[in-house]
N, C-alpha and C positions, 0 to 999 in steps of 0.2 A: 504494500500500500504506500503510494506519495502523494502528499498534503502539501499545500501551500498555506502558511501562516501568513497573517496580515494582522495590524495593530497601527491605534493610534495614526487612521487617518488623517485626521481635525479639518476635516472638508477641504481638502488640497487636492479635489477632482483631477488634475494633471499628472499630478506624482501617481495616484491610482491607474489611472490608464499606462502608465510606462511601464507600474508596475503588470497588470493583467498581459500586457504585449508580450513583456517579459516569460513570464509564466508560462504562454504559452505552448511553446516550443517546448516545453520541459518533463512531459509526461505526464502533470499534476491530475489527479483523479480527483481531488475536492479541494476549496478552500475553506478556511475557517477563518474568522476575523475576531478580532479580541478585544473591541470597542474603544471609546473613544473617537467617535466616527465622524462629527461632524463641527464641533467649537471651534472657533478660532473666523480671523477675519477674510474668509475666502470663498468658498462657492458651498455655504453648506447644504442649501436647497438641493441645487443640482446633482450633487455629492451624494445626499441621502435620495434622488429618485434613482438613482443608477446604482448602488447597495442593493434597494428593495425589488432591482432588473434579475439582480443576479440571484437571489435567493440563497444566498451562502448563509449556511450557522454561524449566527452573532451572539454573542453577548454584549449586555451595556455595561460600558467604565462609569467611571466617578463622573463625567462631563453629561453625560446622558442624565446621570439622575439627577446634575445638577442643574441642565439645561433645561428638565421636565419641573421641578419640584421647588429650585430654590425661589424666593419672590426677587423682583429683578434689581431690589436695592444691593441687595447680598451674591448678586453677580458678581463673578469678573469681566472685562470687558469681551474677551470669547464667547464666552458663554451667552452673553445680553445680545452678539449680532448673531449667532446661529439661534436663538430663542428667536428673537424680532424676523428673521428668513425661515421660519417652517411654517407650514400651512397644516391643517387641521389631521388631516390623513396621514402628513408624515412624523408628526406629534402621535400620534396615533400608533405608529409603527413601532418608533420609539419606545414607548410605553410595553410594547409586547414583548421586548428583551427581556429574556433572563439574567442577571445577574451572573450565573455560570451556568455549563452544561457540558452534560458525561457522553460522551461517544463512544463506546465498548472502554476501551484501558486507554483511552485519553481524555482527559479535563479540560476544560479551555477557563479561565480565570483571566481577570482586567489585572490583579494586583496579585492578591494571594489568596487561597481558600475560603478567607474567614473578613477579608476587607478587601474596596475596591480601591484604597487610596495606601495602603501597605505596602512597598515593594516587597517581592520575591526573593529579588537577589541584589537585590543591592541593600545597604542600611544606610540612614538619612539619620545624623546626629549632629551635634552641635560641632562639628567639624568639616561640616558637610556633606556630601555623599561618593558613597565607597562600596568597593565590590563588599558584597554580603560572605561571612564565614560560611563553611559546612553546616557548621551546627548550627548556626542560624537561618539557615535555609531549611535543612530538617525541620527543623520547630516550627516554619510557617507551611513548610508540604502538608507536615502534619501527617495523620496513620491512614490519610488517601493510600487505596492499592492500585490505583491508577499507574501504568508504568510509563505514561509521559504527561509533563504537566505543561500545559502552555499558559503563558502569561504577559500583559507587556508594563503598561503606565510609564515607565521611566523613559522608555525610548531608545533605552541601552541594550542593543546586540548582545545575547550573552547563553552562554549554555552550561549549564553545570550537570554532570550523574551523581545521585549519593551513593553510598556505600552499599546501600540494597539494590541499587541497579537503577531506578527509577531516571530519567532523564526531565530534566527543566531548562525548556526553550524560552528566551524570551526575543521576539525575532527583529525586536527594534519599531519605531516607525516609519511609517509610510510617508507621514506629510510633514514633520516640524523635525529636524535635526539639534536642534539647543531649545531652551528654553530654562527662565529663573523662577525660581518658586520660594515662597518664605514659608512654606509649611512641612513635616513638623515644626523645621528647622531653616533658615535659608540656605538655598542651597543652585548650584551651577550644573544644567545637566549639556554637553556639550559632542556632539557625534566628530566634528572637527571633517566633516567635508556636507554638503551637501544634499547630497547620492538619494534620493528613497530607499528604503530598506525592509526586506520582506524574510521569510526562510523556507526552506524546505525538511520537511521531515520525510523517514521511512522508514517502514517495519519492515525489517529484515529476517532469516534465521535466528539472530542471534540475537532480537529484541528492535529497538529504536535508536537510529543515527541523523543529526542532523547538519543543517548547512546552512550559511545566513549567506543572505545574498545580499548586494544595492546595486542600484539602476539608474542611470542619469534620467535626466527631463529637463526641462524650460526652466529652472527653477532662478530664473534673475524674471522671468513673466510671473512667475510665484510673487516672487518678493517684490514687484510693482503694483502689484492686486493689493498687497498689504500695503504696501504706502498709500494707495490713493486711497484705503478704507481706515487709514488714521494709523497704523501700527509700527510704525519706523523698526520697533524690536523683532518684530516677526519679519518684517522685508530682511533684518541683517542677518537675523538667524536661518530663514529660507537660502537665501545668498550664499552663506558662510560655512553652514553648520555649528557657527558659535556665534556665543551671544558678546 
């Protein structure tokens, strides 16, 4: 079996299509996508009717319940332009995400098990953020017997197997390569190119192997979209891969 992961679109329509171009050629027998799909200052309409085309299993990130739920004082500015860009049906669609979902001995998670705003494998301290230990990865896998765990939020490419075999993908994003966040802790999350970022997994004889991929696109028309929708930090970080 070979999957294609996806994460952490934030409605960068462009980067998506370079991504599925990409994929194509590649033997993929399904995709799974890991939410976060449409915030941020770019095409998020358009974004989510071309998702709801595809009918791939989603789950909603933290952005989703935030864009459904929170009132719009307590927005971030993401969040308040993809809310003020959805129409009723894709509000709608939204709403019908699970939180997570189990496909035979694969999981698909926005963060980890038990939280949507929790890295997996990275930990966020007052140092800022850092690859995640062993054992801190165990403790948020948690006694899932699932033997591959997918997950994204951070946006960080990153694969770790624990010691029971189990494999945790997180395949990066698709649409936003940097981004700064002040919660729990402030912190710098920075891919350092550009690229879209996707992965591949597959179950082989011997269990679950993967592969992270990135894929160029337009992505200086990316980051002109955000300048003219007010966001100068997303055009650099589109741009750059750093913020």
């Amino acid at each position: 079996m070979r999957i294609a992961v996806v994460s952490d679109i934030h409605g960068n329509l462009a980067a998506l299509e370079a991504v599925l171009a990409d994929l194509g050629g590649r033997g993929v027998e399904q995709v799974l996508d890991l939410g976060d799909l449409l915030s941020g200052p770019l095409r998020p309409g358009e974004t989510c009717d071309r998702l709801i085309a595809l009918g791939w299993p989603t789950i909603a990130g933290n952005h989703e319940r935030q864009v459904l739920y929170d009132p719009p004082e307590r927005m971030g500015e993401s969040d308040r332009y993809a809310a003020a860009n959805l129409r009723p049906d894709q509000r709608q669609w939204l709403q019908s995400l699970p939180p997570s979902l189990r496909l035979g001995e694969v999981l698909m998670v926005h963060g980890t098990p038990a939280s949507d705003l929790e890295p997996l494998l990275e930990t966020i301290d007052v140092g800022g953020i850092r690859a995640a230990t062993a054992q801190e990865i165990g403790a948020r896998a948690g006694a899932s017997d699932a033997r591959l765990i997918l997950c994204g939020h951070t946006h960080t490419p990153r694969i770790a197997r624990l010691a029971d075999g189990r494999l945790i993908v997180n395949p990066g994003s698709v649409g936003l390569q940097a981004y700064a966040s002040e919660r729990p802790h402030p912190h710098k999350v920075e891919n350092a190119s550009p690229h879209a970022r996707y992965a591949i997994v597959e179950r082989g004889a011997d269990g679950w192997d993967a592969q992270l991929l990135q894929v160029e696109y337009d992505w200086n028309a990316a980051a002109a979209l955000a300048e003219r929708n007010g966001r100068p930090d997303w055009a650099k970080a589109l741009a750059t891969g750093r913020m």
